[in-house]
C-alpha positions, 0 to 999 in steps of 0.5 A, a space after each residue: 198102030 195107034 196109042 190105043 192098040 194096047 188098051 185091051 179090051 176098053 171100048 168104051 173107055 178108049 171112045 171117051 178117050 178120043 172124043 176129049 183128045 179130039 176136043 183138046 186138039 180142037 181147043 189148042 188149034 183154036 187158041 193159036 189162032 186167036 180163036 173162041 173155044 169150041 163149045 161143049 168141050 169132051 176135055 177137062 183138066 184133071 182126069 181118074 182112072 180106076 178100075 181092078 188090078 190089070 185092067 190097064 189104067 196106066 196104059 190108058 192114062 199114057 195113051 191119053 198123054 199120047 194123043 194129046 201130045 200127037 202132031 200127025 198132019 192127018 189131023 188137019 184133014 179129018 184124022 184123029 189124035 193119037 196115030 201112034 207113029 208121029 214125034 208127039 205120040 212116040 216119045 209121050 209112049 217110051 216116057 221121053 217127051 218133054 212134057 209128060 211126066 209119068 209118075 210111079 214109086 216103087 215105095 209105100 206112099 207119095 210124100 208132101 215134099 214129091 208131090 210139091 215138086 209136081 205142082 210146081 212141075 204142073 204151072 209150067 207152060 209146055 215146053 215142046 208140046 202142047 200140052 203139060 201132062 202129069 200122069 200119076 200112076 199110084 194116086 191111091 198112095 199119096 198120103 194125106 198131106 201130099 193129096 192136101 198138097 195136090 188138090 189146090 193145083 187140081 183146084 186151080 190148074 195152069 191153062 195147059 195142063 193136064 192131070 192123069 190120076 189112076 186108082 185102083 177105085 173112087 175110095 182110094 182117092 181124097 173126096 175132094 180130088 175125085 169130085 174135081 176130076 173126070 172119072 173113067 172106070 175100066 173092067 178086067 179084060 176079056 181072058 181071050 182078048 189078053 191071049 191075043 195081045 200076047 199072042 199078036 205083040 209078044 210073039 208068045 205060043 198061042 197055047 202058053 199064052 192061053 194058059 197065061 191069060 186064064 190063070 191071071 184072069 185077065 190082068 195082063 201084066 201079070 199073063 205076060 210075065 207068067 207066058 214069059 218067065 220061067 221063074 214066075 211059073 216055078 214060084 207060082 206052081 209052088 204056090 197052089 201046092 199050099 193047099 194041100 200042105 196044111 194038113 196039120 199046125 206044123 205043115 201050116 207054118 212051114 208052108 208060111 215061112 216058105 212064102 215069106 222067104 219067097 216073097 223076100 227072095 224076090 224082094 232081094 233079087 229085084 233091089 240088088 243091082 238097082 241098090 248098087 247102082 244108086 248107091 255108087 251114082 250117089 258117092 260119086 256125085 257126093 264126091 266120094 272115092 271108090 274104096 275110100 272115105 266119104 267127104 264130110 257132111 254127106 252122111 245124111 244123104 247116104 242114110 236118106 238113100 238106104 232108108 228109102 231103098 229099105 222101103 222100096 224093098 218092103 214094098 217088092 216083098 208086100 207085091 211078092 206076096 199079094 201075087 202070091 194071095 191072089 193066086 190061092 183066092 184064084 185056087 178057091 174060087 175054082 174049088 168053089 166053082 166045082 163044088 156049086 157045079 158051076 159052068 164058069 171056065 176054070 183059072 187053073 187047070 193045070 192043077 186040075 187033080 188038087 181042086 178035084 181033091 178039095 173039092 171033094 173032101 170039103 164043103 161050100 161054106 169051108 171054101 168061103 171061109 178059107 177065102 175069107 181068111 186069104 182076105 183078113 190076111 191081105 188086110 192085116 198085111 195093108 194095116 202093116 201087120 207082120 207078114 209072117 204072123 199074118 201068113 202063119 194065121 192065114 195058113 192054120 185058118 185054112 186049116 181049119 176051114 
């Protein structure tokens, strides 16, 4: 098993990707000899990846981090970096070596003060390894101070150090970062190259696994929690009966309001035990007592913690429900498909009787509109909007078709 066992999918991405890990392994074997850089060098400092939702940026991203970080004794008799069994590539994939630092937030955005903590992170010399590698996982949420703040150490790298930016695309990221960096563009993969994975890794039934795969079109993150978690199948079947519920003003918004409590059920049950837990782990470094007061002067830290738990939240019900609108987009575009009489593979066809019946009482052009309107919702929720008037208007939109 090597560290591109999981990258699905991406030949292409994962043959640039050796290419430059081979060139990185050749540059720091020169150097510790005392030797000249080899020319013509597949490797640079600062790389992007970009590419829909599920096509694994990330994954390739530590990957990269992976081989770069591969100490395999096969290397010196031809073998290429990222063998996937040797201390460098096992600790750089479970998040655990010394020098590779993942970072993901689970909050709306990447602030000035993190991200001056990662470059002053980044001019460190490897510790243990031999490289420093910086994965950022949601580059596309810096905001614009912080993306200020990483330019200059993407401008001016320590000679070690590498930067693994992902994005969902170009436009997600500061002109002036993506021109100073590798770009790598990745597809969504193959619906039967996603049933295989979890089929061969997850041990998961070859037909829930097809099923999964079909219905996420590919994103296999999301196939595999719907192949393995009975909840996620429950939320989405209920969420293609919408549909079929907006028949008049009342179901419209009653529907709404069953998605946002939804999505804010969800919300509540992924922060619960995380929130407790930090929140204990913080009184007790601040020297509180369990039951009683806390000392003075900690009552700002304790503000700063639930703040950002209050936004870790909205962030958990803003995912909720935009898994929630990629499955009605994916519900249309099967309408449509029926409808135009096209011969491409269907992503729902365990609700195969609610598309005949749209299909047949609606138009092309009705199914377009009703798509458009799934999209102004997703861009009214991106612009901050409030997520039940957001819903509501969406829900009388497809209405109305």
């Amino acid at each position: 098993m090597t560290v591109w066992d999981d990258l699905v999918g991406q030949d292409r991405v994962q043959e640039q990707l050796g290419a430059a890990a081979r060139d990185a392994d050749a540059l720091v074997t020169a150097q510790s000899a005392g030797g000249t850089v080899p020319p013509g060098s597949k490797m640079t400092h600062a790389w992007l990846f970009t590419g829909p939702p599920g096509s694994g940026r990330a994954t390739a991203a530590r990957a990269f981090a992976a081989a770069l970080q591969c100490t395999s004794p096969d290397r010196a008799l031809g073998g290429a970096p990222g063998c996937g069994f040797c201390d460098g590539c096992h600790t750089a994939l479970i998040g655990t070596h010394a020098d590779v630092e993942v970072i993901r937030t689970d909050l709306l955005s990447i602030g000035v003060k993190e991200t001056r903590e990662l470059v002053r992170r980044a001019q460190l010399s490897p510790a243990v390894g031999r490289w420093q590698v910086i994965v950022m996982e949601d580059a596309d949420r810096l905001t614009e101070g912080a993306g200020n703040v990483l330019l200059k150490a993407v401008e001016e790298p320590a000679p070690r150090t590498v930067w693994l930016l992902c994005a969902p695309s170009l436009e997600d990221v500061l002109p002036t970062i993506r021109s100073r960096c590798r770009h790598l563009t990745l597809r969504t993969p193959p619906v039967d190259a996603v049933a295989d994975v979890l089929i061969r890794r997850d041990g998961i039934d070859p037909e829930r696994a097809a099923s999964a795969a079909r219905a996420t079109q590919g994103h296999i993150g999301r196939a595999r929690r719907l192949a393995t978690d009975e909840r996620a199948r429950a939320r989405r079947a209920a969420v293609l009966k919408l549909p079929l519920r907006v028949h008049d003003v009342g179901g419209c918004l009653k529907a709404a309001q069953e998605l946002i409590d939804t999505a804010t059920e969800d919300a509540k049950q992924a922060a619960e035990e995380v929130d407790v837990k930090e929140t204990e782990e913080l009184k007790a470094a601040l020297g509180g007592v369990a039951g009683g007061r806390m000392p003075r002067g900690t009552a700002g830290a304790m503000k700063e913690l639930e703040d950002r738990q209050k936004r870790r939240r909205t962030r958990t019900q803003r995912d909720s429900l935009d898994l929630a609108l990629s499955d009605i987009t994916g519900f249309y575009r099967d309408v449509l498909a029926l409808q135009l009489g096209s011969r491409i593979a269907l992503a729902n066809t365990d609700v195969r009787e609610a598309l005949d019946r749209i299909a047949e009482s609606s138009t092309p052009e009705r199914t377009l509109r009703r798509i458009e309107s799934v999209i102004a919702c997703r861009r009214a929720l991106d612009r901050n909007v409030a997520p039940l008037l957001a819903v509501e208007a969406m829900a009388v939109a497809l209405r109305a078709g």
